[in-house]
N, C-alpha and C positions, 0 to 999 in steps of 0.2 A: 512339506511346509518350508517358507523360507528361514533362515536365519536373520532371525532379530537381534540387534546388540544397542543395549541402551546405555551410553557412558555419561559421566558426568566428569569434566575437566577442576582438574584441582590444581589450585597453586602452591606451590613449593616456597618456603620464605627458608631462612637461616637455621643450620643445625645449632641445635643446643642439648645440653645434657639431659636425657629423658628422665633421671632423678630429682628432679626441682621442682618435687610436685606443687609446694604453694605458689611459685611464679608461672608458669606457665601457663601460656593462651593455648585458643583450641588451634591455633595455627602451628605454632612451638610443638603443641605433641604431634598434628599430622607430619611436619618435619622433623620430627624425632621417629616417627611411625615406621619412617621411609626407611633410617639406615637402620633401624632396631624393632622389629616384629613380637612387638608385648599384643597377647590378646585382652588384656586387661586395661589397656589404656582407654580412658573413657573425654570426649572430646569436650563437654561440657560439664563443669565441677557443680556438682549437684548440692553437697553438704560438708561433706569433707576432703582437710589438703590433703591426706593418706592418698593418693592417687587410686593404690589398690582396693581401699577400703570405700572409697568413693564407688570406683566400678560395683562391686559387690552392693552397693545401697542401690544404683542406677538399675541393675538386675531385678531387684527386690520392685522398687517402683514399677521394672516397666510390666511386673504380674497385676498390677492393679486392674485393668480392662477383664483381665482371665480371673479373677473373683481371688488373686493370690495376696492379698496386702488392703488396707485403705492408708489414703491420705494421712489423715489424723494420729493415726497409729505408727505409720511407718516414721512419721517427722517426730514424734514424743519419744518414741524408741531413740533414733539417731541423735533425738535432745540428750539423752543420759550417756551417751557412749563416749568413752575417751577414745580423741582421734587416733589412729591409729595403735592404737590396745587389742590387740587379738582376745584378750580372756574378758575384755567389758564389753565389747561385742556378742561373745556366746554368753554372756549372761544376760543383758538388757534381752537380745532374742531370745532368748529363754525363756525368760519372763514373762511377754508377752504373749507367745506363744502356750505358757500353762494358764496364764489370762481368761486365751479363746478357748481353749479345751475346756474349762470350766463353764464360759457360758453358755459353748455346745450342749454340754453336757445337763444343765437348765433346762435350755430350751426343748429339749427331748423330751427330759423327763416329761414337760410341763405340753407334751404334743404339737410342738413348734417346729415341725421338721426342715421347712422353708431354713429360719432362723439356725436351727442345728447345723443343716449340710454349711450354708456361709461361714460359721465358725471355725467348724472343723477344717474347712478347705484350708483357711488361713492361719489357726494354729499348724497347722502340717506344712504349711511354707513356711512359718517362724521359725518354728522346730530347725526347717531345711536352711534358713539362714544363717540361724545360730551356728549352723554342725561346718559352716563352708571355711573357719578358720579352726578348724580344730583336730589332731590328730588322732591317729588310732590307738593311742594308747593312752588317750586321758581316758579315766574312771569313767565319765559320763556319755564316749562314742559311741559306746552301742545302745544303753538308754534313750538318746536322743534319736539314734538312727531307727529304734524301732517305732518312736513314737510320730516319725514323719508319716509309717507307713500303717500305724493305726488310725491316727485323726484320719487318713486319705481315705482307709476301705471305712468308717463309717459314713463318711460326705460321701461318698461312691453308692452307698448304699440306700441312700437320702434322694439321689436323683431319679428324674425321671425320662425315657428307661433308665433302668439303672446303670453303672459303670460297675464292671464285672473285675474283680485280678483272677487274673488265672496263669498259670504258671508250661512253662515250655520245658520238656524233660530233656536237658541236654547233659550229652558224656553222663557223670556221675551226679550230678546233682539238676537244677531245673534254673532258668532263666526266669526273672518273675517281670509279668505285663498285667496291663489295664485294657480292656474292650468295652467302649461305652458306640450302642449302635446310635443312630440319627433318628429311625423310628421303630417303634418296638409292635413290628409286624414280618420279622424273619425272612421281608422279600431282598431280595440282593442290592447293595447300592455300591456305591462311590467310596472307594474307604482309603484314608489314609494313616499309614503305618510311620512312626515317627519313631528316630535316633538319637540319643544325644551325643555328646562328646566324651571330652579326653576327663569331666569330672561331675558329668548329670549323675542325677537317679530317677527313673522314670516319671518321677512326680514332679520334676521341673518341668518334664515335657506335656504337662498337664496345665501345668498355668503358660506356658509358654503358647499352645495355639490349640487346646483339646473344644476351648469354647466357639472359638472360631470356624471350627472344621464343623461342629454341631449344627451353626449356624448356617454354613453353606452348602449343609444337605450331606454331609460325609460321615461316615462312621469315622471313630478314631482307634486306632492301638497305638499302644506303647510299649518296649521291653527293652531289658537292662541287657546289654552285650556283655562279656566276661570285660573286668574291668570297672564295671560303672556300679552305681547303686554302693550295698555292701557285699557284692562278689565278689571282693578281694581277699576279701575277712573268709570265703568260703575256698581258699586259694586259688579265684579265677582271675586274672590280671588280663590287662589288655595282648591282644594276639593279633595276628597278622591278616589270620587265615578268616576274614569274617564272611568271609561266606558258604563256611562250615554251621557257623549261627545261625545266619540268615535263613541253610535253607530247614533246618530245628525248627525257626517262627514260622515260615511259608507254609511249613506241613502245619502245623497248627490251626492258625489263623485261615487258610483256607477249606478249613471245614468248618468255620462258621456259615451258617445259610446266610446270614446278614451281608457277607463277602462276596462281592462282584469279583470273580477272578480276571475278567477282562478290566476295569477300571480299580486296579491295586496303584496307588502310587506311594515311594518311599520318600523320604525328607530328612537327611543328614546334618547335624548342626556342629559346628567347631571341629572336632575330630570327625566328629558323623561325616565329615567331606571326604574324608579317606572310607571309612568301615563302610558308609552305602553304596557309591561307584564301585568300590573295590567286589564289593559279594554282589553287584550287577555285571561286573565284567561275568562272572557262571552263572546267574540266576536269572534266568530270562523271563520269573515267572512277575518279574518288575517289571509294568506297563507303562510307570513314567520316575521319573526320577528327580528331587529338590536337594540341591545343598547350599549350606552358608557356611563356608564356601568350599570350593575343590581343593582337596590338600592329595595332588596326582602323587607327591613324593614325601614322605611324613619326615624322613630326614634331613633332608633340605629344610625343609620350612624350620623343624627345629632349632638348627644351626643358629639361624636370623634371632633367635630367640634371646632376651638376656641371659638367662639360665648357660644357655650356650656361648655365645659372649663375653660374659664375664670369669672373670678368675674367679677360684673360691675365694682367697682374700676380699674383692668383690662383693659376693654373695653373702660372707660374714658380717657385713656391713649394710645390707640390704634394710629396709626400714622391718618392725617385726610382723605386721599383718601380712606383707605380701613375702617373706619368708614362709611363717603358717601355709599360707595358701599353697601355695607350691608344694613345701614339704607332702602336704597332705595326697597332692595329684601324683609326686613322687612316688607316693607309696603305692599306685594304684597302677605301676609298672611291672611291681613284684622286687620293688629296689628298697633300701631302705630308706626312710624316709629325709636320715638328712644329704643323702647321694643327687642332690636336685641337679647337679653335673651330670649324672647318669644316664639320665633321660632322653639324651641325643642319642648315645649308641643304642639305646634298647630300641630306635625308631630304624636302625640300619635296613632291613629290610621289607620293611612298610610301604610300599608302592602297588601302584597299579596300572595297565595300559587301557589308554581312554578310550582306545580304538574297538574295544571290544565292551565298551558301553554302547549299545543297540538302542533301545527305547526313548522315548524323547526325556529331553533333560536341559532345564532352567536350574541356573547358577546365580543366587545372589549375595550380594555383598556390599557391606557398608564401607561408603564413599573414605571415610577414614581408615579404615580396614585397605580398602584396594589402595590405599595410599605409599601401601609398601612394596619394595621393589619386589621380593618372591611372592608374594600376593598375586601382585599382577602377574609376574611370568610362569603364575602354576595356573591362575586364571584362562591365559593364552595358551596354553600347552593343553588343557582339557578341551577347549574352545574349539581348538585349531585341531585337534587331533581325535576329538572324539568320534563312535561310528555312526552318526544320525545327521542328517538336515536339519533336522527338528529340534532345535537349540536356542535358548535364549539368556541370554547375560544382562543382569538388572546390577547399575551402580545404583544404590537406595542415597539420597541428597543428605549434605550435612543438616541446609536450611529449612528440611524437616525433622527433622531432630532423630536422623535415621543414619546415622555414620561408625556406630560402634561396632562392636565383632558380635556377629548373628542377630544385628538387628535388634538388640534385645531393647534398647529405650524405647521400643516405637514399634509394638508388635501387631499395630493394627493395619498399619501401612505396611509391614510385611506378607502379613494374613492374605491382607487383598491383591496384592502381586503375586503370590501362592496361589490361592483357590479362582483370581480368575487366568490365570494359565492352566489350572488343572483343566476347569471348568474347558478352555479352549480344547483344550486336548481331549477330554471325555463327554461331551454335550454334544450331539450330531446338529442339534437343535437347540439355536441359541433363545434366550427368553428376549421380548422388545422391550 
């Protein structure tokens, strides 16, 4: 097949400080984008000046399509929160979140199962919102962390077919996933296996594209890598070698009969651009590959990063929500959590060679994301170097409201440049 590349040109206006979050246009942060690689910078201010704490709402909104949030709810929430307050954050989400678990919990009783799973879906993102500024040693992190993962398996339990966890027994302890098939008749389909990044827990990758993939005739999984979820807490931190993981899930998941082993494709997001090419460079048992986006060298990319840029004097100075945040991803290094400088070295040997990426593989990425210089020259470097014809590169437009890192405001317009490349790739036979 040939190489497809679909760019969208952006203009460059005047550097200014990427901390200004109340003044800033979304032209100002793409040229702040350029010299300083924040994954967090969001192009369009949603509700709040916090710029980080903005991103984090833009995330929460863009689950709305994927059954993760309503309108109503998410704007009454963001009404009570002090801007940039990390602790009135996990409490107003909090809030809410034992809100919906209560109505779930109604609705059940009272044989409303329709009504139940919707609750539950979205208590268990609240929950998940709440927990995204908050450390591993407040009282309440592991409370709340277990309660993302109760609302989930009773809404999981609610569908139909149902959405299964089941768990991958790796090294000494087990990786935990969700397998919800397309149709519940055990014949093989289409199934995509989905990754997060440098700070998911399986259940973001749920409201992020689990509805989606249902829709387009795919089965879905999902599983936490060491690192992600709370396997950190079980001492698994992020590692190099993921395709020691990888091939843990492969043996799993391939003995679902639901599983096409000819039509498997994986979907890497933020980090996932490093951990899924990376365990495809050995795992051939990967028949197509998605990332948002290619991270060929995790070191590099870090560098760009404030965290890396900045002095600690610096960083002591950072506003307090997007300190939290970070600290939190810090710790999910195996560093401690106020070492957010750390972070670059623990990425030294995080790389991978594209060339020994085989199967076909679409790369995308948000217009304001590709806006950065190593964005683009990792982008190019996978591009140029990977070992397939069969490649294609989607800048996703600002003027769709699709320019953030992974797409996340605008998951429907990701969806469909997803499942119809899959689709290209695995449909011998297209529909008219």
């Amino acid at each position: 097949m040939k190489t497809r590349i679909l760019l969208i040109v952006i203009t460059i206006g005047l550097f200014v400080c990427p901390y200004t979050y109340s003044q800033e246009t979304a032209q100002d942060k793409k040229t702040a984008q350029k010299e300083t690689y924040d994954a967090h910078r969001a192009y369009t201010q949603y509700h709040f000046h916090d710029d980080e704490m903005d991103f984090a709402f833009q995330w929460l909104l863009g689950s709305i399509p994927n059954g993760g949030a309503e309108v109503g709810e998410a704007f009454y929430v963001a009404g009570n929160i002090e801007d940039g307050n990390p602790e009135s954050w996990q409490t107003e989400w909090e809030n809410m979140a034992i809100r919906k678990e209560s109505r779930a919990k109604d609705a059940l009783e009272k044989g409303h199962k329709i009504t139940a799973r919707e609750n539950y879906l979205k208590a268990s993102n609240y929950y998940r919102t709440a927990l995204v500024s908050m450390l591993p040693d407040n009282p309440k992190f592991n409370e709340i962390s277990e309660n993302i993962r109760i609302c989930m398996k009773k809404a999981a339990d609610l569908f139909e077919p149902k959405m299964i966890y089941f768990e991958v027994p790796f090294e000494n302890t087990v990786l935990p996933g969700y397998f919800r098939p397309a149709i519940k008749d055990s014949k093989p389909r289409k199934t995509l296996l989905m990754i997060g990044g440098g700070e998911t827990f399986i259940e973001d990758n749920i409201f992020y594209i689990e509805p989606e993939a249902i829709k387009h005739g795919y089965n879905f999984i999902t599983v936490d890598l060491p690192g992600q979820g709370m396997l950190p807490a079980k001492g698994l931190f992020f590692r190099k070698d993921t395709e020691t993981q990888m091939k843990a899930i492969l043996d799993v998941i391939l003995k679902f009969p639901e599983v096409d082993p000819e039509k498997l494709a994986v979907y890497g997001i933020s980090n996932g651009g490093y951990f899924v090419p990376r365990a495809a460079t050995v795992e051939k048992r990967i028949k197509a590959l998605i990332v948002s986006s290619a991270v060929v060298d995790n070191y590099r990319m870090f560098k760009e990063m404030p965290f890396s840029k900045d002095t600690q004097e610096q960083i002591d100075q950072w506003p307090l929500f997007k300190k939290a945040v970070t600290s939190a991803v810090t710790w999910r290094w195996g560093l401690n959590p106020n070492n957010i400088k750390g972070q670059t070295e623990a990425t030294k040997d995080f790389q991978f060679d594209p060339a020994k990426v085989t199967c076909p593989v679409l790369d995308i990425v948000g217009a304001g994301e590709y806006s950065n210089k190593e964005t683009e020259r990792q982008q190019k470097e996978f591009m140029d170097n990977v070992g397939t014809q069969n490649k294609t590169l989607v800048i996703t437009p600002e003027n769709e409201g699709a320019s953030s890192h992974c797409i996340g405001e605008n998951r429907t317009l990701m969806s469909e440049i997803v499942f119809d490349w899959l689709d290209d790739q695995f449909d011998s036979k297209k529909e008219k």
